[in-house]
C-alpha angles and dihedrals in degrees: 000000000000100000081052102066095034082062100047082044092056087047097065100045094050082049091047089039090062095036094065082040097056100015134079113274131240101227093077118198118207126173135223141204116187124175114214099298087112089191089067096050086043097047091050086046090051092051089047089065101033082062098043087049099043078213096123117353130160091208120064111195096068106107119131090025119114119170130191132201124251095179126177121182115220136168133202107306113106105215091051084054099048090049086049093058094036082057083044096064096025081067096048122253131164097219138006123225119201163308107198105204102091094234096055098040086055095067095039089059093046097053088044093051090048096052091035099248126146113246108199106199129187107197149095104275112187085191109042115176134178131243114083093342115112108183111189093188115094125269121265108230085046091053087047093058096051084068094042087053092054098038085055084045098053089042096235119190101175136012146145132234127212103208120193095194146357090263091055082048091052088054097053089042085107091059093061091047102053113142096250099040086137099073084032120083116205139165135187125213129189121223094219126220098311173169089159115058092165096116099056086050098049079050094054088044092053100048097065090239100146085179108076119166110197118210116172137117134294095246098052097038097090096061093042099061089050100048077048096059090040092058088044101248092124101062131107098283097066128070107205134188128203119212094198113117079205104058088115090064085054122085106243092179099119091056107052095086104033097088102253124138109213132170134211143182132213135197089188124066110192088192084067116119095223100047089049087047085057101031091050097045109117094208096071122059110222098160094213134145094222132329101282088068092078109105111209101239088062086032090054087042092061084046095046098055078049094065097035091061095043088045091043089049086052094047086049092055092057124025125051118223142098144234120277127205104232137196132214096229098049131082093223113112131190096244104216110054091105090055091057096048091059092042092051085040090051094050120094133197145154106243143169085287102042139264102352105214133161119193138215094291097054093257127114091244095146106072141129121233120190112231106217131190121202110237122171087272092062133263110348124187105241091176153319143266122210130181098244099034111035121218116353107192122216114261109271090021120143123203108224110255094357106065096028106138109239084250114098090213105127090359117145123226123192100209127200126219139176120209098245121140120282103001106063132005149156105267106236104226131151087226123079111251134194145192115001090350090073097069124053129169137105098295086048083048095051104044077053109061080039095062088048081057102049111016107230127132129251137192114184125224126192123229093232091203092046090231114158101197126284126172122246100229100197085042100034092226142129125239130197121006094348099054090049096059089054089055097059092233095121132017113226137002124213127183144084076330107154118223100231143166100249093037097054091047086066095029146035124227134183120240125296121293096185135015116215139124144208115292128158129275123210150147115277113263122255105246112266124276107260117268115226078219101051087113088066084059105092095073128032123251091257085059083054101050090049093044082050093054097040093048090055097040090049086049099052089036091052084045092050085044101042089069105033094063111078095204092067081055090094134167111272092200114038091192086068101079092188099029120193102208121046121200141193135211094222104088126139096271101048106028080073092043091051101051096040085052094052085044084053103043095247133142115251108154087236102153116164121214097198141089088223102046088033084058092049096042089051099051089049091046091051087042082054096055106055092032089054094035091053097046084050105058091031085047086056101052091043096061096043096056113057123222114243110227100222119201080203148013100190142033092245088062088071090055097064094035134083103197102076121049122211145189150155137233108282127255087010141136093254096059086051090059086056093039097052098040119117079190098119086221094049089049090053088044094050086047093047092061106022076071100053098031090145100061097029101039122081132205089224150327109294097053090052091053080045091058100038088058099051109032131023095280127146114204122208104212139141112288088229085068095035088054091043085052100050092063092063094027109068087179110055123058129184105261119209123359136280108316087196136355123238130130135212122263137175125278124241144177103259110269101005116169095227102054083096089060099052099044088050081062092047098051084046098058093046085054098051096055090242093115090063095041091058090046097050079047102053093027097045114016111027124066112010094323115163083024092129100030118144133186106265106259113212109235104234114224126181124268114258124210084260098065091048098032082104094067104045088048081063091053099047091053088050084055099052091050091052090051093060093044096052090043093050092044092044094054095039093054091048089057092051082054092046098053092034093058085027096234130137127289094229085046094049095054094048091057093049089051097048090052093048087058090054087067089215108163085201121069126190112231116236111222121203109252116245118227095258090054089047097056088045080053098057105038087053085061100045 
């Protein structure tokens, strides 16, 4: 029984004996050639020993196995490279892990195809083949279609990609071949040599892409992405998303805060369980900060030494053979190498980047990527991409501009501005300010009582040209803000932006914030020259006239009366008691002179005795006094406000002059108003400067206002801006009135579903009285308002008959009076004559009347005749 298990015993050693002599043996060595990335070379040493220890190991079957490192360290030159890895396999190794550059690693594969070694690889391969290779980074078509996925997802129709190499260009190819490229526009740049890549990305910025997909490398990610936020390209206008597979090992501190939505993806995920298992072990010295620090390749480098050792386990149970030491120049190969390769691709484990798959081809096309999405707390995952379903999004995660609820509560505008007083302007603080606190001004006002409405959120961006929109007739396409809103690269426009035609039949707007029209701008007139007849100014011609005609018949009616009333025929000499001869003071040469003197306030010692005269004087002294005292006080204001001497008084009379030029902003709405008018002035107008467009047209504003104070230059402009003008330009006025009438609203994508929101708000705010308020405030109070305010002077016109009828009424009720008392006194005093000389009544007036023709200012007295005189009489005549 003994010599029986002592022979069973010496059998199993002889059998084990052979077995380590013709089998493969248990102590592996692999070799291994890094460049100069230090955390790959360190992270294939740790899972060494992580194998070699069974402490911690991803993979399981690996008992019995124990690998040692036969490292070398290269760079970049080729042939340094090619007598490292002829040293490798001269030594003796079962597989070869790196290089990394792609040069390098060429020759490395070839040679290990030739002599039937495994090459394991960990890096990004445009061009991934089969034979010995084992490439643990994800294939490239796969990888492409993570972004196309997204892209889809996002519902991208434009959008640009910034591109570091031809292999980087290879990997996006995808993205330029999608199915429906012709209702998609895209465009690829390329960042050039480094390390500025200012310029690709002006070129992106200027070309209005708000898409922009970022693939470079990891090494240079980082500034990119600050040159990128430098040139604005990383603002909250854009959406941008990073290839890396690294973007988690990159700060991204500076751009939490700048806008921009930009999206990630990950292969690692340092939450994992078993990357924190490894990470955290202290046996191993990762020399990392946390666990978002590991870069994949390393992180591939500790997986791929993982599936060599379990291949190589499997490859162990089942063939018999040994290592060989090899040489390059020799035909000799190791002659199961390509056994090796199927067993590690048919391996399949759940390492630090993932579950680690190769499929039927030889290449890791089943894998799971984490989308991630940069918030203010840093990078969230936001979902995750695998090879069979696609993205899969987080629960409660919106897409940008696809899943947005129809409220505008939370939701985010990009509104554009233009710094035009006083709509919009840079705030003039002593503090640095930043974002929406460096404009302020009445657009900026209003967007911002909207958002308290309605809720939503708002960042301004100024049109740098100041171009408000204008179609390209012979293109068909916008320009300026107009054109930006189409394009879908801001969301609204407000400023002196005029609601038109043309403009709503490409836009939307809400309803009208403000009413106006064009009117004229121009520099205030010199007061007129002096008139030798300003004097004449107080009355019209039609007063004069009237004072002219009054003055001549008063005076008429005070000679007729004068005579006619007995009482004016007076004694020229007192000291006669019976006098022969009466006179009157009413003759043809003073009677004028009586009745001007009175008009002029002078002393002429005109006194009148009777009723009749007394009536009339009276009338025309009354009628003197309101007439002087009327010139006087209009005479006065007359003289003290001085008459402008206007070139012009509408806007029609520029169109048939050659003295004053005039013009309008270009490619604005007011030059559409000329353009489009059937009016015969407004043609000759548009012609005129249409044809000389260069030195009429301005650019803007301010230039026009510019113009208008230093040379004689009308300038054609909104009334809103002439009124807003006048206030800080004391020289320059709004001449005429409106020539149309139109308003600004704000501009809108076509058919959006929020434009009745806004206009609500609008509405709301017009009915609430806080529109004008923030026009009294931004046209009167802020920013200079009232400077140029003026007591309002009262324009003096000359007084009409109308306004002095009144008085004349007075005096031709004086004179009508007059009139009765001087007939009643002139016929009673005809009967006392009659009766006195004992004559006739009817021969008594005759004789008075045909005195009174005579115009003889002196009259004999008749005396009665005494009895004595009566009887010489009478005998005389017998």
């Amino acid at each position: 029984m003994i010599l029986n298990d002592r022979k069973i015993l010496l059998l199993y050693i002889t059998t084990a004996f052979i077995s380590h002599i013709l089998g493969f043996p248990r102590k592996i060595p692999i070799g291994g050639i890094f460049d100069s990335d230090e955390m790959i070379q360190r992270a294939f040493e740790i899972s060494i020993e992580a194998v070699n220890n069974k402490n911690i190991t991803v993979a399981e079957d690996t008992m019995g196995v124990f690998l040692t490192l036969k490292s070398e360290k290269i760079n970049k030159n080729a042939i340094r490279v090619a007598k490292r890895a002829c040293k490798l396999v001269n030594r003796g190794v079962a597989g070869i892990f790196g290089p990394q550059n792609k040069l390098t690693a060429n020759y490395v594969e070839s040679m290990c195809d030739t002599l039937d070694i495994p090459h394991i690889a960990a890096r990004w391969d445009s061009e991934s083949k089969r034979g010995n290779v084992i490439n643990l980074y994800p294939h490239p078509d796969m990888l492409s279609m993570v972004f196309h996925d997204i892209i889809k997802e996002y519902k991208w129709k434009e959008y640009a990609i910034l591109y570091d190499n031809t292999d980087n260009l290879i990997r996006m190819s995808r993205l330029l071949k999608l199915p429906n490229m012709n209702s998609i526009s895209a465009m690829a740049f390329h960042l050039g040599s480094g390390p500025n890549f200012r310029k690709a990305m002006k070129e992106v910025k200027g070309s209005d892409y708000r898409n922009i997909i970022i693939d470079c490398s990891t090494d240079i990610l980082a500034t990119i992405l600050e040159q990128a936020l430098q040139v604005g390209i990383l603002s909250e206008r854009y959406r941008v998303v990073i290839t890396s597979l690294d973007l988690q090992t990159v700060s991204l501190e500076p751009y939490k805060y700048s806008g921009v939505n930009l999206t990630g993806v990950r292969l690692i995920n340092p939450e994992s369980p078993i990357v924190q298992r490894i990470l955290q072990f202290r046996a191993f010295n990762w020399n990392l900060t946390n666990s978002s620090d590991l870069k994949v390749e390393a992180a591939l480098a500790y997986d791929a030494v993982q599936l060599f050792a379990r291949g190589y386990a499997r490859l162990y149970d089942s063939v018999k053979g040994n290592i060989k030491k090899l040489f390059c120049n020799r035909t000799e190969i190791w002659g199961h190498g390509f056994s090796l390769s199927n067993y590690i691709r048919n391996e399949q484990i759940n390492g630090l980047s993932g579950m680690i798959k190769f499929d039927t081809a030889g290449f890791r096309s089943e894998f799971h990527l984490d989308i991630l999405n940069l918030e203010k707390q840093g990078l969230r995952k936001i979902g995750r991409w695998e090879t069979n379903f696609g993205i899969k999004w987080e629960p409660g995660h919106r897409i940008p501009g696809v899943d947005d609820e129809k409220s505008l509560r939370d939701k985010h505008f990009l509104v554009l501005i233009s710094l035009t007083d006083p709509y919009g302007m840079l705030k003039e603080s002593s503090n640095m300010t930043i974002g929406n606190d460096r404009y302020e001004g009445f657009a900026i006002d209003i967007i911002h009582e909207m958002s308290k409405i309605l809720g939503f959120n708002y960042t301004f961006e100024v049109q740098v040209d100041n171009a408000y929109g204008s179609l390209n007739k012979t293109t068909g396409q916008w320009n300026g803000m107009i054109g930006k809103i189409i394009a879908g690269t801001a969301d609204l426009a407000i400023t002196d932006l005029t609601v038109t035609a043309e403009r709503q039949d490409a836009v939307d707007f809400t309803s009208l914030f403000m009413n106006l029209g064009i009117s004229v701008l121009y520099r205030k007139p010199t007061s007129a020259p002096p008139n030798l007849l300003s004097f004449l100014g107080p009355f019209s011609k039609d007063v004069w006239v009237y004072l002219i005609a009054a003055y001549i018949i008063v005076t008429m009616l005070l000679f007729v009366i004068g005579k006619l009333c007995p009482v004016e025929w007076t004694n020229p000499y007192p000291c006669i008691k019976e006098p022969e001869v009466l006179e009157t003071p009413f003759t043809l040469l003073d009677t004028p002179f009586c009745v001007i003197g009175a008009l002029l306030k002078g002393n002429t010692g005109f006194a009148p005795a009777g009723i009749s005269t007394r009536t009339l004087a009276i009338a025309w002294w009354f009628f003197n006094l309101i007439i002087g005292s009327t010139y006087v006080a209009n005479l006065a204001a007359a003289l003290a406000t001085k008459s402008a001497a206007w070139p012009f008084k509408v806007a029609e009379d520029l169109a048939y002059q050659h003295e004053i030029k005039y013009g309008a902003k270009k490619g604005g709405s007011t030059l559409s108003f000329f353009k489009d008018s059937s009016h015969e002035p407004y043609q000759i107008m548009y012609n005129y400067m249409m044809d000389h467009a260069d030195e009429v047209l301005m650019g803007k504003n301010e230039d026009g206002v510019w113009k208008v104070q230093q040379e004689n230059y009308a300038y054609l402009m909104e009334s809103s801006s002439i009124e807003y003008i006048q206030q800080r330009k004391c020289n320059v006025t709004q001449v005429g009135g409106l020539l149309d009438a139109k308003g600004y609203g704000i501009a809108m994508k076509k058919d959006i579903y929020y434009r009745t929101d806004l206009s609500g708000a609008v509405l709301k705010l017009k009915e609430n009285g806080i529109i004008n308020e923030l026009q009294h405030k931004w046209w009167r109070e802020k920013r200079g308002g009232d400077e140029c305010e003026e007591k309002v002077k009262v324009q003096v016109e000359a007084l009409n008959f109308e306004d002095v009828k009144g008085v004349f009424l007075i005096m031709t009720s004086g004179v009508m009076l007059s009139w009765l008392f001087a007939g009643w006194s002139f016929l009673w005093n005809i009967r006392n004559l009659a009766i006195q000389h004992n004559v006739f009544y009817r021969d008594q007036i005759i004789e008075e009347l045909k005195f009174l023709a005579k115009c003889n200012s002196k009259k004999i007295i008749k005396r009665r005749k005494t009895s004595l005189e009566t009887i010489k009489s009478n005998s005389t005549d017998s």
